[in-house]
PDB file with SEQRES, HELIX, SHEET and CRYST1 records, atoms N, CA, C and O in Angstrom:
SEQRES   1 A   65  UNK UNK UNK UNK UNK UNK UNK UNK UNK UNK UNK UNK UNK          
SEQRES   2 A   65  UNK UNK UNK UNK UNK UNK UNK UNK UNK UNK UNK UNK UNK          
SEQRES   3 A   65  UNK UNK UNK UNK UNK UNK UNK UNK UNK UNK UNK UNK UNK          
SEQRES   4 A   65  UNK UNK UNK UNK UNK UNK UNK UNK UNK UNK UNK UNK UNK          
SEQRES   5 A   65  UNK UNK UNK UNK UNK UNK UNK UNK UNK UNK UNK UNK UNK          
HELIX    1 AA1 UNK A    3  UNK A    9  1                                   7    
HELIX    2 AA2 UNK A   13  UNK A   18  1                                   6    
HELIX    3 AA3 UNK A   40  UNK A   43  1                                   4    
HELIX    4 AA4 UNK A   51  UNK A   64  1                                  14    
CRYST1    1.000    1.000    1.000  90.00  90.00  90.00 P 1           1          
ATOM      1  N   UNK A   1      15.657  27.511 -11.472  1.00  0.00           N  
ATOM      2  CA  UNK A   1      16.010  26.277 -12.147  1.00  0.00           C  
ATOM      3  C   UNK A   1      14.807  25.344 -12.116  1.00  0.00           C  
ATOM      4  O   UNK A   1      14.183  25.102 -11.082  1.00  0.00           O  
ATOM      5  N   UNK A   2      14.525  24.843 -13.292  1.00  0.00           N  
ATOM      6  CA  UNK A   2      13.141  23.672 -13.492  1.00  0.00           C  
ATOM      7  C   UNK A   2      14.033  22.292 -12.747  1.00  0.00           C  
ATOM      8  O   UNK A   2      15.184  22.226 -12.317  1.00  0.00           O  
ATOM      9  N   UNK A   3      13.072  21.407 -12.816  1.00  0.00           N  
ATOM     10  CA  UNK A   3      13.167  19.813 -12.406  1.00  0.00           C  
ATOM     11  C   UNK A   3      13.952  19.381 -13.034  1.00  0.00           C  
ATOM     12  O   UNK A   3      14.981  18.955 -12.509  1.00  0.00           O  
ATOM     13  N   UNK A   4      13.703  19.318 -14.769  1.00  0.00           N  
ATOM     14  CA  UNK A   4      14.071  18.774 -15.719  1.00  0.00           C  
ATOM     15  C   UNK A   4      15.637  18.694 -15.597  1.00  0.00           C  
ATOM     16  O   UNK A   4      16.184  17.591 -15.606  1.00  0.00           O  
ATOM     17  N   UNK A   5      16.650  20.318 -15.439  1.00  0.00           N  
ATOM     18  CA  UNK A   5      17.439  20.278 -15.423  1.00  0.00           C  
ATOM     19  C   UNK A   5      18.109  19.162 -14.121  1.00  0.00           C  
ATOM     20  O   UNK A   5      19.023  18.361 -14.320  1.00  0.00           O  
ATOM     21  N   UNK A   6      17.614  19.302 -13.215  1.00  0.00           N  
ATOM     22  CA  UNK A   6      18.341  18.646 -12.228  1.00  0.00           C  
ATOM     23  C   UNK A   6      18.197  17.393 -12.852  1.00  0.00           C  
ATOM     24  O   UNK A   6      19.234  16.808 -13.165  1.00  0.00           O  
ATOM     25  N   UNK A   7      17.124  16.875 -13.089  1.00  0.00           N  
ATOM     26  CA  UNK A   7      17.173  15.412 -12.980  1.00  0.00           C  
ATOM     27  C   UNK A   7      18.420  15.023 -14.482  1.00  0.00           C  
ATOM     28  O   UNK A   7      19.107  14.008 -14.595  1.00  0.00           O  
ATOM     29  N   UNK A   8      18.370  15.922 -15.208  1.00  0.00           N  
ATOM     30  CA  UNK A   8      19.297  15.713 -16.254  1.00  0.00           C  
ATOM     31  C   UNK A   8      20.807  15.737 -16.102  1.00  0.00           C  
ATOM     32  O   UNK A   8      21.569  15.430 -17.018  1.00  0.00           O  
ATOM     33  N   UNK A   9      21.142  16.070 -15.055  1.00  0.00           N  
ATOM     34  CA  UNK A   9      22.666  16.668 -14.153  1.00  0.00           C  
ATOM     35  C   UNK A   9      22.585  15.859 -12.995  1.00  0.00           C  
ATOM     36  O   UNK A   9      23.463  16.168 -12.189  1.00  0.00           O  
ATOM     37  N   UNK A  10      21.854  14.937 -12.617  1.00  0.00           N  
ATOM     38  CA  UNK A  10      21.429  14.223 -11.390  1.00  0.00           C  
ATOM     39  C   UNK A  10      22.557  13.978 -10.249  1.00  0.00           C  
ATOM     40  O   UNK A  10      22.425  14.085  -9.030  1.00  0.00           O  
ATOM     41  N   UNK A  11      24.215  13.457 -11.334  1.00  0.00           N  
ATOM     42  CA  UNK A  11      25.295  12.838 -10.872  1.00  0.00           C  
ATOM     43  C   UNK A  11      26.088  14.187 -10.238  1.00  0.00           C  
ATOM     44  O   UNK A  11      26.922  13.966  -9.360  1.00  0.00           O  
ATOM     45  N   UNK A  12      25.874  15.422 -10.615  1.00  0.00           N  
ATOM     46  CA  UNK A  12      26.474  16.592 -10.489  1.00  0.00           C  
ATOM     47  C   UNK A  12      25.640  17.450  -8.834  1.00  0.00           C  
ATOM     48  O   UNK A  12      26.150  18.067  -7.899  1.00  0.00           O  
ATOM     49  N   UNK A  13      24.309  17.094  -9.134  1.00  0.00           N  
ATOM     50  CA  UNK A  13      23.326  17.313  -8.112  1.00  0.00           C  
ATOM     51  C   UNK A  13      23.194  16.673  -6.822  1.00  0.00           C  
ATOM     52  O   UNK A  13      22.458  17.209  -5.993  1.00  0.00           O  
ATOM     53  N   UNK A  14      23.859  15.501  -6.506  1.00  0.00           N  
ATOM     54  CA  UNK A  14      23.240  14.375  -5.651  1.00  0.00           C  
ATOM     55  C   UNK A  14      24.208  14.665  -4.535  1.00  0.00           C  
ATOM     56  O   UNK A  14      23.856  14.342  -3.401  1.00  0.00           O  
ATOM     57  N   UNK A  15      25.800  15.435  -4.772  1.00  0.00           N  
ATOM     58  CA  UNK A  15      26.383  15.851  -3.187  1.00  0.00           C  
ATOM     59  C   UNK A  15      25.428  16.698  -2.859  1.00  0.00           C  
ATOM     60  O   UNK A  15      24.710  16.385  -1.909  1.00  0.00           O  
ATOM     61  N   UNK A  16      25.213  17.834  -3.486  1.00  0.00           N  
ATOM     62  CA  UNK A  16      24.064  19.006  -3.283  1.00  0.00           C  
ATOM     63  C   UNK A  16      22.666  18.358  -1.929  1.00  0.00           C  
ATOM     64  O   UNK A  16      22.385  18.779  -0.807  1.00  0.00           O  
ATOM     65  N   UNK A  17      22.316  17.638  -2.449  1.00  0.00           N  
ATOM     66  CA  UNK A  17      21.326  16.170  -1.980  1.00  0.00           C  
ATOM     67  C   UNK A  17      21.524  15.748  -0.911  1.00  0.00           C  
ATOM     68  O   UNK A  17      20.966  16.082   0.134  1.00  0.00           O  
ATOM     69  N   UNK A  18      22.470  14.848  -1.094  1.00  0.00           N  
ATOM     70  CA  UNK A  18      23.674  14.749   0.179  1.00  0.00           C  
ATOM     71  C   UNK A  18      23.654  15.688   1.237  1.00  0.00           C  
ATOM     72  O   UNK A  18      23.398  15.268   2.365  1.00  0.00           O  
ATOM     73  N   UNK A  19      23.873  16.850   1.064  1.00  0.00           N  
ATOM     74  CA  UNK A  19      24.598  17.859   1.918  1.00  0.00           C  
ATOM     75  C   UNK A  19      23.162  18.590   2.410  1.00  0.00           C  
ATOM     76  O   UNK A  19      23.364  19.760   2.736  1.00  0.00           O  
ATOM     77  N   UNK A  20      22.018  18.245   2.514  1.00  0.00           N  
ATOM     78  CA  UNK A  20      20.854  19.195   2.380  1.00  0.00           C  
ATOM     79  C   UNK A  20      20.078  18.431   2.861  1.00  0.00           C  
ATOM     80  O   UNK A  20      19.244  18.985   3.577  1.00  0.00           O  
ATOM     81  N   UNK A  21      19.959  17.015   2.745  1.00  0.00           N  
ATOM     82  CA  UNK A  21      19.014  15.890   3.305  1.00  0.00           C  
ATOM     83  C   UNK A  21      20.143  14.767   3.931  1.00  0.00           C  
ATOM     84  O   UNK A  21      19.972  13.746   3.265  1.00  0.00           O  
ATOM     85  N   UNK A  22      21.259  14.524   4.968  1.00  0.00           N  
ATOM     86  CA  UNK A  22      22.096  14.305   5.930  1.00  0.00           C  
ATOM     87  C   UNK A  22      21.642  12.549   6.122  1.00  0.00           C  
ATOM     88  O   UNK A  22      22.450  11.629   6.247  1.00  0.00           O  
ATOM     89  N   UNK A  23      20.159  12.429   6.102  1.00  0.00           N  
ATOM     90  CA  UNK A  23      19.521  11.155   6.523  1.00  0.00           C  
ATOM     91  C   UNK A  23      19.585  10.510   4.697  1.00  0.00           C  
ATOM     92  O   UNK A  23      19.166   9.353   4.645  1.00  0.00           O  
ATOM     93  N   UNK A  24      19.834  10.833   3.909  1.00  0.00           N  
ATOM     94  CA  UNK A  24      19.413   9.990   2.890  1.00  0.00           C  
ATOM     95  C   UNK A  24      20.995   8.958   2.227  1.00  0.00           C  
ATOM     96  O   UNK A  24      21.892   9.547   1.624  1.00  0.00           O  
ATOM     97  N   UNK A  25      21.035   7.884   2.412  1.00  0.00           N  
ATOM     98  CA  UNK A  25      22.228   7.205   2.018  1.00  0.00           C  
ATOM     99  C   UNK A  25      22.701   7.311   0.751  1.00  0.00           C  
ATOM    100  O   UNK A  25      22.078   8.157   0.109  1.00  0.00           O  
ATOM    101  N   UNK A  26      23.742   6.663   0.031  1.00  0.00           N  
ATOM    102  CA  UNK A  26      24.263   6.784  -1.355  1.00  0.00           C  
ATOM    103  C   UNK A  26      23.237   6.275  -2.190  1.00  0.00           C  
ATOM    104  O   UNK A  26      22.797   6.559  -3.305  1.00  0.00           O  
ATOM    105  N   UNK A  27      22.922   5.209  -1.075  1.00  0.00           N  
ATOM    106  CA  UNK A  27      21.743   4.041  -1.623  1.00  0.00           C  
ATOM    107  C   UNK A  27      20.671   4.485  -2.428  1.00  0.00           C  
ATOM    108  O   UNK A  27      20.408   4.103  -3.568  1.00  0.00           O  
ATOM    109  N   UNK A  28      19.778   5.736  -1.408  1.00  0.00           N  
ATOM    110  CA  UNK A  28      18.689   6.558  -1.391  1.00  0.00           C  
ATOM    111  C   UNK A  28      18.723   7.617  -2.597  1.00  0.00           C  
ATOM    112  O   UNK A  28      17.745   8.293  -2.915  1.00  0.00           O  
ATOM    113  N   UNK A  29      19.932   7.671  -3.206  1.00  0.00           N  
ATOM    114  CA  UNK A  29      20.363   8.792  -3.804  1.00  0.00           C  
ATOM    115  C   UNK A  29      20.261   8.167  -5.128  1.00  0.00           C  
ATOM    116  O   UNK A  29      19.357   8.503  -5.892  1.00  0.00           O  
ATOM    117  N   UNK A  30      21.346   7.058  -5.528  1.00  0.00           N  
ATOM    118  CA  UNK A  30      21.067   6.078  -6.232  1.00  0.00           C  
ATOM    119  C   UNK A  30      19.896   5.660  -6.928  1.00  0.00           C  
ATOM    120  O   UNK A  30      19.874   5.473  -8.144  1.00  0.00           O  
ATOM    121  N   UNK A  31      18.806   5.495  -6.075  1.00  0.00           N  
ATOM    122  CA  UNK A  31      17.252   4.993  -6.245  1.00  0.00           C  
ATOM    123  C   UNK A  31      16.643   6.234  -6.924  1.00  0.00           C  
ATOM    124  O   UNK A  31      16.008   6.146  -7.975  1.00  0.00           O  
ATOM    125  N   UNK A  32      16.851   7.334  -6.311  1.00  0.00           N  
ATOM    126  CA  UNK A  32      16.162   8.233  -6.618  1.00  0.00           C  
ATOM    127  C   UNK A  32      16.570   8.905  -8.376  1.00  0.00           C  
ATOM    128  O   UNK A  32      15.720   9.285  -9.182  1.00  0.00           O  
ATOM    129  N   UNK A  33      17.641   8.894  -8.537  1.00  0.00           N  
ATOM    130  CA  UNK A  33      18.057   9.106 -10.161  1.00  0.00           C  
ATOM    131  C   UNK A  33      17.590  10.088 -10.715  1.00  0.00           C  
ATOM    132  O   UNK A  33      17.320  10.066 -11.915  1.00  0.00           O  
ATOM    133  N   UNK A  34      17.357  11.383  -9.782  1.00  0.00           N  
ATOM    134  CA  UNK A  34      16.840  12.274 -10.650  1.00  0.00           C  
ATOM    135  C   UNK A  34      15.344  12.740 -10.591  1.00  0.00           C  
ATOM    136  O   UNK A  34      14.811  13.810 -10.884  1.00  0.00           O  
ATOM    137  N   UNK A  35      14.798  11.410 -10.049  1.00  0.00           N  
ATOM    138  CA  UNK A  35      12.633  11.563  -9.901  1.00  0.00           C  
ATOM    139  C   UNK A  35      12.543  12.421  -8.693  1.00  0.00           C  
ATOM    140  O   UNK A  35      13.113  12.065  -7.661  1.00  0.00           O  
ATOM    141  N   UNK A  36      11.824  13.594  -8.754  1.00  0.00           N  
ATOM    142  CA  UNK A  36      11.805  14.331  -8.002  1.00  0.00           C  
ATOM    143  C   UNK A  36      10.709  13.534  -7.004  1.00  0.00           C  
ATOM    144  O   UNK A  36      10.776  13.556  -5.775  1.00  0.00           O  
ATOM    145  N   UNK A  37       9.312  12.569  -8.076  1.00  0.00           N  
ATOM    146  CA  UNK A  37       8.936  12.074  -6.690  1.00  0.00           C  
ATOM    147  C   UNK A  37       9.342  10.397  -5.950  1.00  0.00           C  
ATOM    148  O   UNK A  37       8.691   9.691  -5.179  1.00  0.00           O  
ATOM    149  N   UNK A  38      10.637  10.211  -6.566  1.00  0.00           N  
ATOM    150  CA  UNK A  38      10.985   9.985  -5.542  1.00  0.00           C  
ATOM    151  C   UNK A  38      12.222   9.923  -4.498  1.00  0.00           C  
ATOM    152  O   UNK A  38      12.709   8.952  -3.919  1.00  0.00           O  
ATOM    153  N   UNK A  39      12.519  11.120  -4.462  1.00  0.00           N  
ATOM    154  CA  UNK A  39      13.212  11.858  -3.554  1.00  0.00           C  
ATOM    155  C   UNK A  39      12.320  12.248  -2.828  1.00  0.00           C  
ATOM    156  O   UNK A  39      12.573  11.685  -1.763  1.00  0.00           O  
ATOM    157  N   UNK A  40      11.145  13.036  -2.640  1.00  0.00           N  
ATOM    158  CA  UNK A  40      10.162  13.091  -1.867  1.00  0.00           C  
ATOM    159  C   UNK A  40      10.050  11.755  -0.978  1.00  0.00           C  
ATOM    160  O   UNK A  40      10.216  11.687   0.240  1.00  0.00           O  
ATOM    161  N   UNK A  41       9.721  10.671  -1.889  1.00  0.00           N  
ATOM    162  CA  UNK A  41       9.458   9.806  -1.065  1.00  0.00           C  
ATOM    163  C   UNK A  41      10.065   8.972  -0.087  1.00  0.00           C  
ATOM    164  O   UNK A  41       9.507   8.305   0.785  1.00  0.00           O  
ATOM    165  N   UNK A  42      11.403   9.104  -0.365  1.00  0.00           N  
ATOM    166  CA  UNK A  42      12.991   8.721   0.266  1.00  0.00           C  
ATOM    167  C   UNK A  42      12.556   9.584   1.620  1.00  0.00           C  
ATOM    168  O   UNK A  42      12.572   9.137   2.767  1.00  0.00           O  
ATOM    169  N   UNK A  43      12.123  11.062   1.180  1.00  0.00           N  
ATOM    170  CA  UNK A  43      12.402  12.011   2.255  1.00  0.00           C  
ATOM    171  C   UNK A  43      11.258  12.239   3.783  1.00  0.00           C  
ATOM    172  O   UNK A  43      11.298  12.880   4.834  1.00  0.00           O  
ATOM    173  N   UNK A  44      10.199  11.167   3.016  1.00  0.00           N  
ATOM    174  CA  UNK A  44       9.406  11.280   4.227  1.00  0.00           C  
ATOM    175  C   UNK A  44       9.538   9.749   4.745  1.00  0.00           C  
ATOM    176  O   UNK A  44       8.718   9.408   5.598  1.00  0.00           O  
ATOM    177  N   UNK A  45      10.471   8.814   4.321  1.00  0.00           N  
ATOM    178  CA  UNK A  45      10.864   7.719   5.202  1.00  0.00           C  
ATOM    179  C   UNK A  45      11.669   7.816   5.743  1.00  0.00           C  
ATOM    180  O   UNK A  45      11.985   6.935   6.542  1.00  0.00           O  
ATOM    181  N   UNK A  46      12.449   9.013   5.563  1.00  0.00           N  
ATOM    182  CA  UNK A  46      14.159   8.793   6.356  1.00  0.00           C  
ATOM    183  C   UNK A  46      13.126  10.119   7.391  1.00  0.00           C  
ATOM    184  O   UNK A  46      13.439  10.191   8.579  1.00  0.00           O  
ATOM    185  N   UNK A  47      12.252  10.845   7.006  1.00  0.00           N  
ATOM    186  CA  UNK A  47      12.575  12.486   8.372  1.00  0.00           C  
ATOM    187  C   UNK A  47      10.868  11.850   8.092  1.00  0.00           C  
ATOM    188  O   UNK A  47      10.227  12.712   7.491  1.00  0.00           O  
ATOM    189  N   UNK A  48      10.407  11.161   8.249  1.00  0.00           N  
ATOM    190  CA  UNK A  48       9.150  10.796   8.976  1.00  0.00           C  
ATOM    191  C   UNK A  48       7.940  12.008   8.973  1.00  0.00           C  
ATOM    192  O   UNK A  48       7.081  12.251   9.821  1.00  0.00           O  
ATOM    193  N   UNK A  49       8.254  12.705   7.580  1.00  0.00           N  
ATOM    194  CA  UNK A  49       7.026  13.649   7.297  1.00  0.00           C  
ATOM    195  C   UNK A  49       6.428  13.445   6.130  1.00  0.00           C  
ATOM    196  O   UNK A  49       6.710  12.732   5.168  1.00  0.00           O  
ATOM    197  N   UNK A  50       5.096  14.568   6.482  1.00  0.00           N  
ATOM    198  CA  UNK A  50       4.002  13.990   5.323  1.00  0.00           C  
ATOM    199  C   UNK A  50       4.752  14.422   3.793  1.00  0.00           C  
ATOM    200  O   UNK A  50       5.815  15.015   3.609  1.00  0.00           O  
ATOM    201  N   UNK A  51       3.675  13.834   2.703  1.00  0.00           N  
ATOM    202  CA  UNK A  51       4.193  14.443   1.861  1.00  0.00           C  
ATOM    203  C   UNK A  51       4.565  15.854   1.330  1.00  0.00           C  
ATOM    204  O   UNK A  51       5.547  16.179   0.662  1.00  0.00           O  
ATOM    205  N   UNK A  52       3.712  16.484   1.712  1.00  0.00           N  
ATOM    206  CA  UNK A  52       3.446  18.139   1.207  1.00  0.00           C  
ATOM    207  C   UNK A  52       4.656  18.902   1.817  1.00  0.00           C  
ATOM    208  O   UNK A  52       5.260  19.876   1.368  1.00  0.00           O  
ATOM    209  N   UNK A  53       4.863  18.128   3.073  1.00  0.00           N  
ATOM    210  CA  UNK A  53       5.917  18.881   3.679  1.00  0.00           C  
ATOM    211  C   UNK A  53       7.311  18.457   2.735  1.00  0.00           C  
ATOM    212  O   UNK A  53       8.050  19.411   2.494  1.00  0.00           O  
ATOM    213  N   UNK A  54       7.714  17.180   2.208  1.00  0.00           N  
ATOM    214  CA  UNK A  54       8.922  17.158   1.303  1.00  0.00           C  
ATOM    215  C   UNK A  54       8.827  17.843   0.397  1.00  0.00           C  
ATOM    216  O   UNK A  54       9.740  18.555  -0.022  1.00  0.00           O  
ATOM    217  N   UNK A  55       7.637  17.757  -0.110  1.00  0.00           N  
ATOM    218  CA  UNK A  55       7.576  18.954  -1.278  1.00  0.00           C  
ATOM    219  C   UNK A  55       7.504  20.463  -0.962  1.00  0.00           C  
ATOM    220  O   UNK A  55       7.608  21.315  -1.844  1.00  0.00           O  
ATOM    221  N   UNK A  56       7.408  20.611  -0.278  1.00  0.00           N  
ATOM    222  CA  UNK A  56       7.985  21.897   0.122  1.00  0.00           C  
ATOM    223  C   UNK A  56       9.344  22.254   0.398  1.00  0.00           C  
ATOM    224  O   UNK A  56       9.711  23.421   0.261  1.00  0.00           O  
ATOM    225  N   UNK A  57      10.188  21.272   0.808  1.00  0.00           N  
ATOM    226  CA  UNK A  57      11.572  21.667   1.562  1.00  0.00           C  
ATOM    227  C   UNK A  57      11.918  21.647   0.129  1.00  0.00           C  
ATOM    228  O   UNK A  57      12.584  22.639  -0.167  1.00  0.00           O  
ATOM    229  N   UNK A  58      11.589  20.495  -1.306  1.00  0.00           N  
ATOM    230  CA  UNK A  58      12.197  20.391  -2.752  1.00  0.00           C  
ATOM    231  C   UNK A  58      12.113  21.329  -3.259  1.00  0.00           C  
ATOM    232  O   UNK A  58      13.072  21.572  -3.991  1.00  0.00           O  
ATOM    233  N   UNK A  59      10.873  22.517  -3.205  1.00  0.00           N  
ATOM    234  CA  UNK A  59      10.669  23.162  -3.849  1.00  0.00           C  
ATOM    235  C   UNK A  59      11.719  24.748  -3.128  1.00  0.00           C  
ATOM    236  O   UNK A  59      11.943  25.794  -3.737  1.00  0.00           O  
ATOM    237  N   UNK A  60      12.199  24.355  -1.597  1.00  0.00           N  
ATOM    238  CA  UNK A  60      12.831  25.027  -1.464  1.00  0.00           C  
ATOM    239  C   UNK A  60      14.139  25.155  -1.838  1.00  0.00           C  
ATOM    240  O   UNK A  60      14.647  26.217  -2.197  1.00  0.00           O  
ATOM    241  N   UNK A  61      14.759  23.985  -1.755  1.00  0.00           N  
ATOM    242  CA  UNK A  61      16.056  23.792  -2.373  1.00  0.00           C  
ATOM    243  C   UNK A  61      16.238  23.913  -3.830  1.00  0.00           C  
ATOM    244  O   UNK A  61      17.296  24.338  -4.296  1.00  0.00           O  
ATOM    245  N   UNK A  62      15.049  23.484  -4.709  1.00  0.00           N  
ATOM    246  CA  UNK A  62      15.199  24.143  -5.748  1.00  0.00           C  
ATOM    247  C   UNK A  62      15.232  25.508  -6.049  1.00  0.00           C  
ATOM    248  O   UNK A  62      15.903  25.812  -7.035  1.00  0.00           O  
ATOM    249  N   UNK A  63      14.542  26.607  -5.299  1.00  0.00           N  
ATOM    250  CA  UNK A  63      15.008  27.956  -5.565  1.00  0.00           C  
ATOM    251  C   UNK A  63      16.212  28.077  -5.207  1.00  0.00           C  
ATOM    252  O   UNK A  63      17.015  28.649  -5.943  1.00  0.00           O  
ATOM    253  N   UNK A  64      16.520  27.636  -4.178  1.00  0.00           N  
ATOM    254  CA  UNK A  64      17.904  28.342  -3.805  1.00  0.00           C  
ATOM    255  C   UNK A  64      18.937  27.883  -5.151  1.00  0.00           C  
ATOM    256  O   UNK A  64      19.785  28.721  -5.456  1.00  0.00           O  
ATOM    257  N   UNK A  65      18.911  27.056  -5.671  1.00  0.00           N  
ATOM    258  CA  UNK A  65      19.345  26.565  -6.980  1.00  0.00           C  
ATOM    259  C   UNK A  65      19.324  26.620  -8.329  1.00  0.00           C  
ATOM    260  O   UNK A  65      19.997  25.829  -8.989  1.00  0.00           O  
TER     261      UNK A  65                                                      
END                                                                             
């Protein structure tokens, strides 16, 4: 599955989100709308890692998806 789709299904995607990143609020989810970078960036303020590393866990959850 590409980016595009998620961010286009965002409202369908975001328990998925939810359920996979535990630290990110409704709030965080909200903000993010789909931008993959920034869900990244949500993800290294709530779990206090660099960037490369969110982009890696995204790019993992996107395969599994």
């Amino acid at each position: 599955m590409n980016w595009d789709r998620i961010e286009g299904n965002w409202k369908q995607f975001r328990g998925q989100v939810q359920q996979q990143w535990g630290k990110l609020t409704d709030d965080d989810v909200d903000y993010v709308e789909g931008r993959r970078d920034q869900l990244a960036g949500r993800l290294q303020e709530r779990y206090g890692i660099a960037r490369d590393e969110a982009d890696r866990q995204i790019d993992d959850w996107l395969a599994r998806h």
